[in-house]
C-alpha positions in Angstrom: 31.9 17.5 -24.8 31.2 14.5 -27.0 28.4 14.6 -29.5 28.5 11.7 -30.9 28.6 9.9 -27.3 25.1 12.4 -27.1 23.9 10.8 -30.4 24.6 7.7 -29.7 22.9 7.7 -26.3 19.7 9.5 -27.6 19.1 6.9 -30.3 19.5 4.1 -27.1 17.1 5.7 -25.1 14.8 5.9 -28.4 14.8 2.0 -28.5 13.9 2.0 -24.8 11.1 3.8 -25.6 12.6 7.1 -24.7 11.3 9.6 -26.8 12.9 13.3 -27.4 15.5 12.9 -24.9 18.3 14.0 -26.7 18.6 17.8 -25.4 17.5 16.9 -21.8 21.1 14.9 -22.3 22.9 17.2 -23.4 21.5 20.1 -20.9 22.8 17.6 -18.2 26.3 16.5 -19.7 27.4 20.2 -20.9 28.3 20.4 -17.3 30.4 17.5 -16.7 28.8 15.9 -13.8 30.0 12.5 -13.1 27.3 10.7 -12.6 23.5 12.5 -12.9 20.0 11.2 -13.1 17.0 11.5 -16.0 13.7 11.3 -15.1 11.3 9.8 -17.5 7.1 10.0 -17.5 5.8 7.7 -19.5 1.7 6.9 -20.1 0.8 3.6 -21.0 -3.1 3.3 -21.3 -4.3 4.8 -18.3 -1.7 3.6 -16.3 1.8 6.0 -15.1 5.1 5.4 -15.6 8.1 7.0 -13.7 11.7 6.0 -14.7 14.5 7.3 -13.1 17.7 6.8 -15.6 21.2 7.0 -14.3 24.0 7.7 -16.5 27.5 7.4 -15.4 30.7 9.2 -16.8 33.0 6.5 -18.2 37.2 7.3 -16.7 39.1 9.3 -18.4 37.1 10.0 -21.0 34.1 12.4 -22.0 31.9 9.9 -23.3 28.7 8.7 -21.0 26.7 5.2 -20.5 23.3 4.4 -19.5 24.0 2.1 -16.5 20.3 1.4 -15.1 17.0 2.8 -14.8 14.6 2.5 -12.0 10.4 2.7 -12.8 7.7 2.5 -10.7 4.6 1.4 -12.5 1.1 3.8 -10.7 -2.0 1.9 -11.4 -4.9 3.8 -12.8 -7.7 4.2 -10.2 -10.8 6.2 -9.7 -8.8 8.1 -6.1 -9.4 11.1 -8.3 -12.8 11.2 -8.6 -13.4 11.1 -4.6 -13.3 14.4 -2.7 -10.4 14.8 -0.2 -10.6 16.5 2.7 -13.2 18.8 0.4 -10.9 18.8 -2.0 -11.9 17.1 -5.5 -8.5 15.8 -6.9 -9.9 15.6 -10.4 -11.2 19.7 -10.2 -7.6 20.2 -8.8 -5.2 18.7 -11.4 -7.8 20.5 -14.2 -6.5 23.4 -12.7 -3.2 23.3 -12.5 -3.3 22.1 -16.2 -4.2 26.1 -17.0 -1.1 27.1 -15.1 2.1 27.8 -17.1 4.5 26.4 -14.3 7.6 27.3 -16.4 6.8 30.5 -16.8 5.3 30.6 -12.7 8.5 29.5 -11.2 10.7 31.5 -13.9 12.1 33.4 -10.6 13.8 36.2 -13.0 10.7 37.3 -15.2 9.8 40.7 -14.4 6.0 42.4 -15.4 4.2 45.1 -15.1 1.3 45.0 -12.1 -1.2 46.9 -10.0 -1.9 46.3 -6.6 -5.9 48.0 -8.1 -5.7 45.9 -11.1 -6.7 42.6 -10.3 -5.8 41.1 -14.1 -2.3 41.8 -13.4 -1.7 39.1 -10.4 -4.6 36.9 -11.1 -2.6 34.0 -12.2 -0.1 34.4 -8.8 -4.2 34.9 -7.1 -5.0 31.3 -8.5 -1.3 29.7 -7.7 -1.8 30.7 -4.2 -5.6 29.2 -3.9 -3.7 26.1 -5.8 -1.5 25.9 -2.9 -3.9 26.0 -0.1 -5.7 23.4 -2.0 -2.6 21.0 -2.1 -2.3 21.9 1.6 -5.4 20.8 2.3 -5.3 17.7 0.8 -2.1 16.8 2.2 -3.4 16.2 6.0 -4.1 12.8 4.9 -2.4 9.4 3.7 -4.2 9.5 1.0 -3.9 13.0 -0.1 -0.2 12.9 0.3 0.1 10.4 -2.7 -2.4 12.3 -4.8 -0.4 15.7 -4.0 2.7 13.7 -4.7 1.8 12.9 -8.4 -0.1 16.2 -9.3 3.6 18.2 -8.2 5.5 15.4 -10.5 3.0 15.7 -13.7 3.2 19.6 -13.7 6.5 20.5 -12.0 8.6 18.4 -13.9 11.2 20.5 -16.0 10.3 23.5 -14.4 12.8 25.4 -11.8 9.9 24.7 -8.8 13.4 23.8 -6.3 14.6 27.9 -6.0 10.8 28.6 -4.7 8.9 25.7 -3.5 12.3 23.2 -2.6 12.1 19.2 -4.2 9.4 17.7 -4.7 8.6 15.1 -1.5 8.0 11.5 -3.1 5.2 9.7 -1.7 4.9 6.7 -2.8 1.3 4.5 -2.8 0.9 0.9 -1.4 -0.8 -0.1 -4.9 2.6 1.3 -6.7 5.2 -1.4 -7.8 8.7 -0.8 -9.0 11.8 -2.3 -10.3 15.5 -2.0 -11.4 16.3 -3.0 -14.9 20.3 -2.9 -15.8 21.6 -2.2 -19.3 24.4 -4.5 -21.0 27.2 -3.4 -21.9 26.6 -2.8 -25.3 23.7 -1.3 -25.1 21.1 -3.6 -24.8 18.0 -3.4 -22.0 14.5 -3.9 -21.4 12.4 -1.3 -23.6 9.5 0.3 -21.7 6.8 -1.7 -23.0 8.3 -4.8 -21.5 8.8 -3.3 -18.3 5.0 -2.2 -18.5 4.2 -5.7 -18.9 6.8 -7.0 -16.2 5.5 -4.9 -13.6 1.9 -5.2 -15.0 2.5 -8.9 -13.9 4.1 -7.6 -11.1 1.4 -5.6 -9.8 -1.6 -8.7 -10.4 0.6 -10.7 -8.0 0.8 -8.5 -5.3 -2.9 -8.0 -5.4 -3.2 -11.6 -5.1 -0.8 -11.9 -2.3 -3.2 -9.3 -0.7 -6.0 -11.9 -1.0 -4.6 -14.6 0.6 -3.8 -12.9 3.0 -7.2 -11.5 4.0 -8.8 -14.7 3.1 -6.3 -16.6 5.8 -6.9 -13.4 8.3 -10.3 -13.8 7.7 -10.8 -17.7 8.2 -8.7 -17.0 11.7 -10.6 -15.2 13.2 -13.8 -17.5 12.8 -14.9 -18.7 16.1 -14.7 -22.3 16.7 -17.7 -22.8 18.5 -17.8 -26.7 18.9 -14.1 -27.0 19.2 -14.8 -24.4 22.3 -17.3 -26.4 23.7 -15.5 -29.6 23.7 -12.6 -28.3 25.1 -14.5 -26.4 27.7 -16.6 -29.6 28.3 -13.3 -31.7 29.0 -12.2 -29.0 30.9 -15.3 -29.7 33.3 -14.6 -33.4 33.2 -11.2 -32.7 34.2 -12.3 -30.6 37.2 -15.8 -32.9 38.6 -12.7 -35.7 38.3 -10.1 -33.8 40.7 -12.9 -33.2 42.8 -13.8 -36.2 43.2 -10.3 -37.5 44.0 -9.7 -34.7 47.0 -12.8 -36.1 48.5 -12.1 -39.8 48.2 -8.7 -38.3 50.3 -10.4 -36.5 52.8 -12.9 -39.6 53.4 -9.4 -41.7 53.7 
């Protein structure tokens, strides 16, 4: 294992704006994978980050390199504050906040309980009403994206795959994302600048959505004295046929 290839990629990711990544590489490269994947949350203002980082193993050698990273930038919107098929998003991610979901889906942990002594399976009691809850919410479009991000912000890191299986992404209309490539020698766009790329990003999408129901909107307009001329030719056109059968039958 090389630590100084380790070192060297922790202090890259810390230009990036990758903070404290050093032993979630070196958890990942103790087993030699060739190739593996590093997912990143990042908040900027009240807006979500998620980068997905892929690191390659370079031939013959034991060293690693940072070959890419794809984000997806998650607006900010008030989708929590509105119940969900009775379910209020906002109440629901407060309480999976007072969950310890590293210790809940620790599969190995053994403790002392009683079926008659409710304090010792209370937190299991309130992980299973959790679950129905996320259930619930996820019979609709809407729901699914909100379930989505809830399972990403507390299940990350945790060993959730053994009990629950991976986590299904969902992703939101409103979301943008992009790929960003690293140079050879290190060099890439930091994590601010993407935020500020897809920010961009983002506000031209929303105006594409615009136009696009201001041009639906101005088609389906009636044109009223368009339709009356026409249909007023129309009867011009037919008194005028008429006319011409009977000057034939007159002949």
């Amino acid at each position: 294992m090389n630590i100084q290839n380790i070192a060297e990629l922790s202090k890259q990711l810390e230009v990036l704006g990758f903070h404290d990544a050093g032993s979630l590489l070196l958890k990942r490269i103790c087993f030699k994978p060739a190739n593996f994947y590093l997912l990143q949350r990042v908040i900027k203002e009240k807006d979500v980050m998620l980068f997905s980082l892929y690191f390659e193993q370079l031939q013959k050698t034991d060293s690693y390199r940072l070959q890419y990273y794809d984000v997806t930038l998650q607006k900010a919107n008030g989708s929590l504050a509105l119940p969900v098929d009775g379910v209020t998003p906002a109440e629901l991610e407060k309480q999976m906040a007072a969950i310890d979901w590293k210790k809940a889906f620790s599969v190995d942990e053994k403790k002392q309980w009683n079926p008659d002594d409710k304090s010792t399976w209370e937190t299991e009691l309130k992980i299973s009403i959790l679950m129905d809850s996320l259930s619930a919410i996820e019979q609709s479009e809407t729901g699914k994206v909100i379930a989505s991000a809830l399972k990403q912000k507390f299940w990350a890191g945790t060993l959730h795959q053994e009990i629950v299986g991976s986590i299904t992404l969902v992703k939101n209309k409103a979301d943008v994302n992009q790929r960003f490539y690293i140079s050879e020698d290190g060099g890439g766009i930091t994590t601010d600048e993407a935020y500020r790329f897809l920010q961009n990003k983002y506000m031209e999408k929303q105006l594409q959505l615009k136009r696009k129901q201001s041009d639906s909107s101005d088609e389906s307009i009636p044109e009223e004295s368009n339709g009356a001329s026409g249909s007023g030719l129309l009867k011009k056109k037919r008194i005028a046929g008429r006319g011409k059968r009977n000057r034939v039958n007159q002949d």
